[in-house]
DOKE-351062 format. One line per field, with one value per residue (C-alpha): x, y, z. Coordinates in Angstrom, 2 decimals. Example, Ala and Ser with C-alpha at 12.3 -4.5 7.8 and 13.67 -1.06 7.14 Angstrom:
2
c1	(12.30; 13.67)
c2	(-4.50; -1.06)
c3	(7.80; 7.14)
% end
This chain:
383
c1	(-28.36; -31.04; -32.05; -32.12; -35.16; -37.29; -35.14; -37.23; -34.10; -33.02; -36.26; -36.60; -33.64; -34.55; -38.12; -35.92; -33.23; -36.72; -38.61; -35.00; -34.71; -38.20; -38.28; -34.60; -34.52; -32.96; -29.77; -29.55; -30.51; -27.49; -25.00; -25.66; -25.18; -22.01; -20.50; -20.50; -18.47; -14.86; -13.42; -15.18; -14.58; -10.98; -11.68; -13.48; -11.01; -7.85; -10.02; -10.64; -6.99; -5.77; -8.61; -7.25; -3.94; -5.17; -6.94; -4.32; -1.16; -0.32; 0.04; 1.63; 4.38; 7.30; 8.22; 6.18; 5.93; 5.69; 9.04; 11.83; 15.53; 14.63; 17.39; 20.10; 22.49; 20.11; 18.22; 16.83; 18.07; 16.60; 14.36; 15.53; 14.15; 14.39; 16.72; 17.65; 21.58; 24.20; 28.14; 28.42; 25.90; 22.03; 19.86; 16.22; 15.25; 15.11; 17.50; 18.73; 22.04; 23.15; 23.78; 26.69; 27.58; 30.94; 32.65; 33.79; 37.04; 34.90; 31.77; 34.56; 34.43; 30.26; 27.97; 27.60; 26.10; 27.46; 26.21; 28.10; 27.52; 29.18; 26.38; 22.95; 19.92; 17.37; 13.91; 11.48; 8.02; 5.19; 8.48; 8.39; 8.49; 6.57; 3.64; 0.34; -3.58; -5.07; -8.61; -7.64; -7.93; -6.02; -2.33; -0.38; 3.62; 3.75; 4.02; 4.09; 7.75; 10.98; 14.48; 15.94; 19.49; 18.29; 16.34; 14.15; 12.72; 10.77; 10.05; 13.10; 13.48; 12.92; 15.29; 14.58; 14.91; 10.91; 10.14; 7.84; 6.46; 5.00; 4.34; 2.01; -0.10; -0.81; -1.25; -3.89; -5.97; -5.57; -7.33; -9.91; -11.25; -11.33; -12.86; -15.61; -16.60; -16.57; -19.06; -21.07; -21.77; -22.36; -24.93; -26.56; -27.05; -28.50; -30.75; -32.25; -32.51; -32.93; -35.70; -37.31; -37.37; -38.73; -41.25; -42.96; -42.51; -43.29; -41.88; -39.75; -38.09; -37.27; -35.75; -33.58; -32.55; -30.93; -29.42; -28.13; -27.08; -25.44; -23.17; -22.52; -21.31; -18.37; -15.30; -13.26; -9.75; -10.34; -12.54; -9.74; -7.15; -9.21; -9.90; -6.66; -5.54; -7.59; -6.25; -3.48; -0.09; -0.50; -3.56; -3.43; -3.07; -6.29; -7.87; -6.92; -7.64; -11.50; -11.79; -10.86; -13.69; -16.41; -15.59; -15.04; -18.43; -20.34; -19.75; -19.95; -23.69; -25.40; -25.15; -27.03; -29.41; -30.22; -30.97; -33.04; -35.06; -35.73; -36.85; -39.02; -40.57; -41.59; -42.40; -44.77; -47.68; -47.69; -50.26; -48.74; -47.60; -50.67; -52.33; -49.28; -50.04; -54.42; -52.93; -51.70; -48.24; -46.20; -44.12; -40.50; -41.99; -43.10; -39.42; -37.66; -39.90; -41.53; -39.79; -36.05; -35.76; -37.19; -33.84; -31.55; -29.48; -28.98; -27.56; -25.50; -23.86; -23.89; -21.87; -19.35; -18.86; -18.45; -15.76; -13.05; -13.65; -13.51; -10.03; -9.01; -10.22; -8.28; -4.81; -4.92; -5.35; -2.59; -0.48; -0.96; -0.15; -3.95; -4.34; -3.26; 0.36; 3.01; 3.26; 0.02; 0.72; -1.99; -1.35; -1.07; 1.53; 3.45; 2.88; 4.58; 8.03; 7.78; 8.01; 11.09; 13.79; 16.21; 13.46; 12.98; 16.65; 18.03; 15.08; 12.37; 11.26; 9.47; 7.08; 5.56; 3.02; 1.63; 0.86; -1.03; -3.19; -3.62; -4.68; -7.14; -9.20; -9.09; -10.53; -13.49; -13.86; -14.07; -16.26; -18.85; -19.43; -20.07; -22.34; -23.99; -24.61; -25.92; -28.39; -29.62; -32.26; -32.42; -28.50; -27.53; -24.73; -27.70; -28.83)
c2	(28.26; 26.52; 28.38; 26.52; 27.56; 26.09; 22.78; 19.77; 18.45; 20.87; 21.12; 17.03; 17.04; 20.12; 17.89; 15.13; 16.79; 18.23; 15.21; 13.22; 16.27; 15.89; 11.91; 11.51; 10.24; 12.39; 10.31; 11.28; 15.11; 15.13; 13.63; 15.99; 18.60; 17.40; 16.99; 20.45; 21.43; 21.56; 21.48; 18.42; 16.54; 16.73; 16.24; 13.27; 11.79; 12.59; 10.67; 7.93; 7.50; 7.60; 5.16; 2.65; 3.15; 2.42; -1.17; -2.24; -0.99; -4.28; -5.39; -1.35; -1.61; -3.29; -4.16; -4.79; -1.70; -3.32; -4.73; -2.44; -2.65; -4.09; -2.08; -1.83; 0.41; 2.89; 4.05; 8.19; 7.59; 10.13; 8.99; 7.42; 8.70; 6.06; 7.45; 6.38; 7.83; 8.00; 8.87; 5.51; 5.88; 5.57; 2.24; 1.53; 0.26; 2.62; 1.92; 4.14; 3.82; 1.18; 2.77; 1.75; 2.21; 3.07; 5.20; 8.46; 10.45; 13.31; 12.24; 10.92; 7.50; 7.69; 5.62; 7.45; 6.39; 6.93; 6.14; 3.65; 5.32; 2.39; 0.02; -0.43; -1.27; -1.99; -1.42; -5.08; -4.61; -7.01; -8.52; -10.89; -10.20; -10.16; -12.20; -10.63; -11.29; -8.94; -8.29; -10.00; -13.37; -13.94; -15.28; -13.05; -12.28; -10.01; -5.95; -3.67; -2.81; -3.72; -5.35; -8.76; -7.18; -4.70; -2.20; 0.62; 3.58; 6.50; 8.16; 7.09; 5.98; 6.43; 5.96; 2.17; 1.32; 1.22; 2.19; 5.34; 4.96; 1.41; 3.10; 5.75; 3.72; 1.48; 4.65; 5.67; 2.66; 2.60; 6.01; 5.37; 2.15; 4.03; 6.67; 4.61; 2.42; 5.71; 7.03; 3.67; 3.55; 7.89; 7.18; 4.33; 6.08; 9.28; 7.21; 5.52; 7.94; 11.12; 9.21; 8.05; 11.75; 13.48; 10.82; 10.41; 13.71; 14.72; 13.28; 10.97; 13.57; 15.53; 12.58; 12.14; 15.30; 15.70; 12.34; 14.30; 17.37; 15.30; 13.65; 16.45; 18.22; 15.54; 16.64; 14.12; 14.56; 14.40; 11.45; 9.70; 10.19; 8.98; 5.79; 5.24; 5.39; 2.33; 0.67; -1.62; -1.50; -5.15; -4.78; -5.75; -3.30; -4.80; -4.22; -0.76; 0.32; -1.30; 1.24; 4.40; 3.29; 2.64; 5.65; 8.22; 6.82; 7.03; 10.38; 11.90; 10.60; 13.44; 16.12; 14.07; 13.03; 16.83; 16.49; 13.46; 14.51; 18.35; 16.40; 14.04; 16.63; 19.15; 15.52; 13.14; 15.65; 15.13; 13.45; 10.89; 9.61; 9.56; 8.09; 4.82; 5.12; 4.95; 2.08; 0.07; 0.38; 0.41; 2.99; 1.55; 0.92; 4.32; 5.99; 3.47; 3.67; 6.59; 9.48; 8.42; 8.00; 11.73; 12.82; 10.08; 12.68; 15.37; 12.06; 10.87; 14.52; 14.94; 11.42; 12.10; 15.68; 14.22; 11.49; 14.15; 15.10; 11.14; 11.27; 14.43; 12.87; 9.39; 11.74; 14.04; 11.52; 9.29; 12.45; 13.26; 9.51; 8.87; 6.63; 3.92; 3.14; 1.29; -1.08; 0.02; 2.20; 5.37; 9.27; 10.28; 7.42; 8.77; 12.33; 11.82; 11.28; 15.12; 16.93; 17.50; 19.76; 17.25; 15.58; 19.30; 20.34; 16.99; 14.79; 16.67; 13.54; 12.27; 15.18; 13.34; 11.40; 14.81; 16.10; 12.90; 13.86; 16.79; 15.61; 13.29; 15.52; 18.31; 16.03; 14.99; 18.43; 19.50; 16.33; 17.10; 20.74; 19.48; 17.15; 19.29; 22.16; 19.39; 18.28; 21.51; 22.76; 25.91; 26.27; 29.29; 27.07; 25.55; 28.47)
c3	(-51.88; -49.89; -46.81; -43.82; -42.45; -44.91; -45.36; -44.43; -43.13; -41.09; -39.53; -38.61; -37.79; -35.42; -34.07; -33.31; -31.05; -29.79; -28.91; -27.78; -25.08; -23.51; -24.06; -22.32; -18.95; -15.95; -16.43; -20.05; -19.17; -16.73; -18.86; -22.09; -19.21; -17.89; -21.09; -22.02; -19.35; -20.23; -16.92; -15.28; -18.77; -18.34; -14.23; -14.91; -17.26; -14.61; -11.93; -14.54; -14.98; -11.15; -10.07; -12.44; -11.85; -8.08; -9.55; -11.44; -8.78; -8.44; -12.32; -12.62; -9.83; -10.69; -7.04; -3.59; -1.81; 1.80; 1.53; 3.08; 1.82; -1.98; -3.12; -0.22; -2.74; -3.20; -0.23; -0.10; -4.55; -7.00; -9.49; -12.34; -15.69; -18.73; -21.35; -24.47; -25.57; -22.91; -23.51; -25.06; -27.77; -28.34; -27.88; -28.92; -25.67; -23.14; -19.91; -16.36; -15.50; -12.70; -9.23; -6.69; -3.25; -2.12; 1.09; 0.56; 2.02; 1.04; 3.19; 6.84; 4.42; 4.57; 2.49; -1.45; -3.97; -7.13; -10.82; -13.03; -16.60; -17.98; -16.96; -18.71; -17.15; -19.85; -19.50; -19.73; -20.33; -18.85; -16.88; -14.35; -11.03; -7.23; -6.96; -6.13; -6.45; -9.06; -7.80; -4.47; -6.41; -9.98; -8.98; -11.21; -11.55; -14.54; -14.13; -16.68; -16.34; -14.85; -15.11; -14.74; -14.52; -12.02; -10.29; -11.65; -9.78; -11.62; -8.58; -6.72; -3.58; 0.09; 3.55; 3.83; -0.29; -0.75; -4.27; -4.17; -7.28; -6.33; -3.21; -4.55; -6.57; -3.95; -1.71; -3.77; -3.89; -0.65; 0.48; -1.95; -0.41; 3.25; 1.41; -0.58; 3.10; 4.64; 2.04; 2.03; 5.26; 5.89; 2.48; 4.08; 7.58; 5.66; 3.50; 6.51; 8.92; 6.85; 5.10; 8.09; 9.82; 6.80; 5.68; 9.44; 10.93; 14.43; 17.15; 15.53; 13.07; 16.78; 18.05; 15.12; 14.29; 18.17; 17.13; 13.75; 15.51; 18.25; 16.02; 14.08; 16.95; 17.90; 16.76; 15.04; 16.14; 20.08; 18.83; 16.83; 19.29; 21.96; 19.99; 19.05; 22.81; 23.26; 19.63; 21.11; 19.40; 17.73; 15.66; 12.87; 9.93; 8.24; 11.85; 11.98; 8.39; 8.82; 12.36; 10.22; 7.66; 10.26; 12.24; 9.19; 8.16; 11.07; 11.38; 7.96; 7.20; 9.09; 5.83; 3.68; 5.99; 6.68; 2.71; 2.12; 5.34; 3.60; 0.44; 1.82; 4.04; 0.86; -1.19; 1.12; 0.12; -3.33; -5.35; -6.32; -2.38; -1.65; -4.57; -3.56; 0.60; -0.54; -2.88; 0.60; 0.03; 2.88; 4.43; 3.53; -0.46; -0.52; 0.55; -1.88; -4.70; -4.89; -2.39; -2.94; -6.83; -7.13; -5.17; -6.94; -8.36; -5.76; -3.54; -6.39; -6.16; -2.43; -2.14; -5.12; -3.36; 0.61; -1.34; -1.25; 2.51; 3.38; 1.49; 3.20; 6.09; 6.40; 4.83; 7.42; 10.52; 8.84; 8.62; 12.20; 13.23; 14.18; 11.37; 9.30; 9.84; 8.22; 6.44; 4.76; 2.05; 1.96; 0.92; 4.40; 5.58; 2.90; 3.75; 7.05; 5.28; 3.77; 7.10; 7.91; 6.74; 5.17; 2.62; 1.60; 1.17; -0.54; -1.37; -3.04; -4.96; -1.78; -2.80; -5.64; -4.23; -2.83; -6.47; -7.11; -3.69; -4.86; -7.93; -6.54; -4.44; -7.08; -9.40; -7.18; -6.33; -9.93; -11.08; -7.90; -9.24; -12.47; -11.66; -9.05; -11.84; -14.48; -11.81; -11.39; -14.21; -13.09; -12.92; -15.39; -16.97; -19.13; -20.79)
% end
């Protein structure tokens, strides 16, 4: 049996892993980190899935979730689960059963709705239906699901007949985009400022930072229900959804500014900043060329780790009614409808779109940590 140690192949193949780890770039060093943990794999791959099902919502829900009343016979109805045998036998295509409204003696002659097991509803795949804009600009009228003879809801229904499954997916993409303006513009504020303050010094890093601390200190809900005291009650949802953006950004850059600017200040004495400023080069090509790419992954982290809070953020003022409002569909519009007593005693399925929140931020949360430890050489996950 040939030992190992003195196999020629074994050991090239030993001075190539060698010379591939100090020849990889930081991107690749980070990566081959990452992947080892188990934890932000499967983080990363849950993320993966709910931000497409937020691009593709449209093409995935089989019905516009703006609309209210689509299905008059089944408002506050459970959610129907696909099935394929019933009392009358088995099929190969999956159907629900149809539903049917009628008054009750039992209910003082009340709406009920009460399900026809006699009637099929089959299941269509890439059916017709709603028109949309995938993207915002390919005219499309196919979804992946739905029923010519019917209606279909997997996550059933709420008081006015929306369908909460097209609901939440549109809910989703929804909070992301605020979320991903909101980080845009806090990363672009922190890259300016932050680099400006650490790279000069003096008395323009004291005027900043009482900027910085300023804003830090404004609390955002007197803030948010000031402003939307002066929001009048016919703007435009559009209108409203790009003020929560602007606002959750303009106050959530002052973190990562703190950041850059502690870089920068331990970094502008190297050798190499001053061999570039002897060189001519001006102030701004020095920051982006030099100063910022030696931080580029410690932001990457710090702005996949603040996405969660943005999320949090836009749910929670939504929830409190300082937010987005009907008809736009985001996690907390829909987390108003789970607060009272009734949706907890006889409509639990309104709780769904919370496990996909919680899904969401737990994900970030998860994939931040991961990357935060993989940027980190001297983390103890590496040994």
């Amino acid at each position: 049996m040939t030992d190992q140690t003195t196999d020629p192949t074994a050991m090239d193949a030993d001075q190539l892993a060698k010379e591939a780890y100090f020849t990889a770039s930081q991107g690749q060093l980070i990566w081959a980190r990452f992947k080892k943990q188990r934890a932000a794999m499967i983080a990363a791959s849950v993320l993966l899935v709910l931000v497409l099902s937020g691009i593709f919502a449209p093409f995935l829900s089989p019905y516009d979730p703006t609309i209210a009343g689509k299905d008059k016979d089944y408002t506050n109805g459970a959610p129907q689960i696909p099935e394929f045998c019933d009392i009358n036998g088995c099929s190969l295509r999956p159907f629900v059963h149809a539903v049917e409204r009628e008054r009750s003696m039992a209910t003082n002659f009340r709406w009920v709705t009460k399900v026809n097991e006699d009637k099929r509803i089959y299941v269509e795949f890439f059916a017709e239906g709603w028109e949309y804009k995938l993207f915002g600009f390919i005219p499309m009228d196919t979804h992946l699901f739905g029923s010519s003879d019917g209606f279909i809801h997997i996550f059933g229904t709420d008081s006015t007949g929306k369908d909460i499954y097209s609901r939440t997916l549109h809910a989703i993409w929804t909070s992301m985009k605020v979320g991903s303006i909101g980080v845009f513009i806090a990363f672009v504020l922190a890259l300016i400022i932050g680099g400006i303050s650490g790279y000069y010094g003096g008395w323009i890093d004291s005027i900043l930072q009482m900027i910085t601390d300023a804003v830090r200190t404004v609390p955002a809900i007197p803030l948010f229900m000031a402003v939307a005291a002066f929001m009048p009650p016919e703007m435009t949802a559009e209108a409203r959804f790009f003020y929560i953006s602007l606002i959750l950004g303009f106050i959530g850059w002052p973190t990562l500014a703190r950041r850059v600017r502690t870089h920068l200040l331990t970094e502008r004495n190297q050798e190499y900043v001053l061999a570039a400023q002897l060189c001519g080069a001006p102030a701004g090509h020095v920051i982006r060329r030099h100063l910022l790419p030696s931080f580029t992954s410690y932001i990457i982290v710090d702005l996949v780790i603040s996405f969660p809070y943005m999320v949090l953020s836009e749910t929670a003022l939504s929830f409190i009614g300082l937010g987005l409002k009907d008809p736009v569909n985001s996690l907390g519009v829909m987390l108003q409808n789970v607060t009272s007593a009734d949706v907890l005693l006889n409509y639990q399925w309104y709780f769904i779109p919370v496990i996909f929140f919680i899904a969401l931020v737990m994900a970030f949360v998860f994939v931040g940590d991961g990357l935060r430890d993989a940027a980190d050489p001297y983390s103890d996950t590496h040994k």
